[in-house]
C-alpha angles and dihedrals in degrees: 000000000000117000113218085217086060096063103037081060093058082043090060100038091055087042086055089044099051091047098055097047087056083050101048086044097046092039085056088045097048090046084052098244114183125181129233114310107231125000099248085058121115110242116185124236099256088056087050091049093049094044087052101048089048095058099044079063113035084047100100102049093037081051094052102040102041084047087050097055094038087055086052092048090057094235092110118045125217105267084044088056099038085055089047086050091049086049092047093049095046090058095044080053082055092049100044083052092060099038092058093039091056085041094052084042099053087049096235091128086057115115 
């Protein structure tokens, strides 16, 4: 039997998901991270750590807007959206994981 709470809970978790991956991206984008300029240049390990964190984050919403405007562009067709949607959805669901459980962890949902 599925439960309605059940799913208004994965509701929830993907929504947070989604929402913290627009903040850490507009964040980025608002702090005016590049990347590294051209691919044979040397890039430290804090840089690479950083690079990677962020896009563990701003995947989703990279995912699901580059997708987007690739599928209005006519160079992705529906089904291969709508799979790119269920991936990025999935991730957003990973990330909202991580974001509550840092939250709960944090004690900021305690009373």
């Amino acid at each position: 039997m599925i439960y309605s709470f059940d799913i208004l809970f994965a509701v929830f978790i993907a929504a947070t998901g989604f929402a913290s991956s627009w903040i850490v991206l507009d964040l980025a984008k608002a702090l005016g991270w590049r990347g590294v300029p051209e691919p044979g240049a040397a890039a430290g390990a804090l840089r690479k750590g950083t690079a990677f964190v962020l896009a563990a984050f701003a995947g989703p919403r990279l995912l699901l807007a580059n997708g987007f405007a690739s599928w209005r562009d006519g160079s992705v067709s529906l089904p291969l959206y709508g799979v790119i949607a269920l991936v990025s959805v999935g991730w957003s669901m990973c990330s909202g994981v991580l974001v509550l459980q840092a939250a709960f962890a944090s004690g900021y949902f305690l009373a």
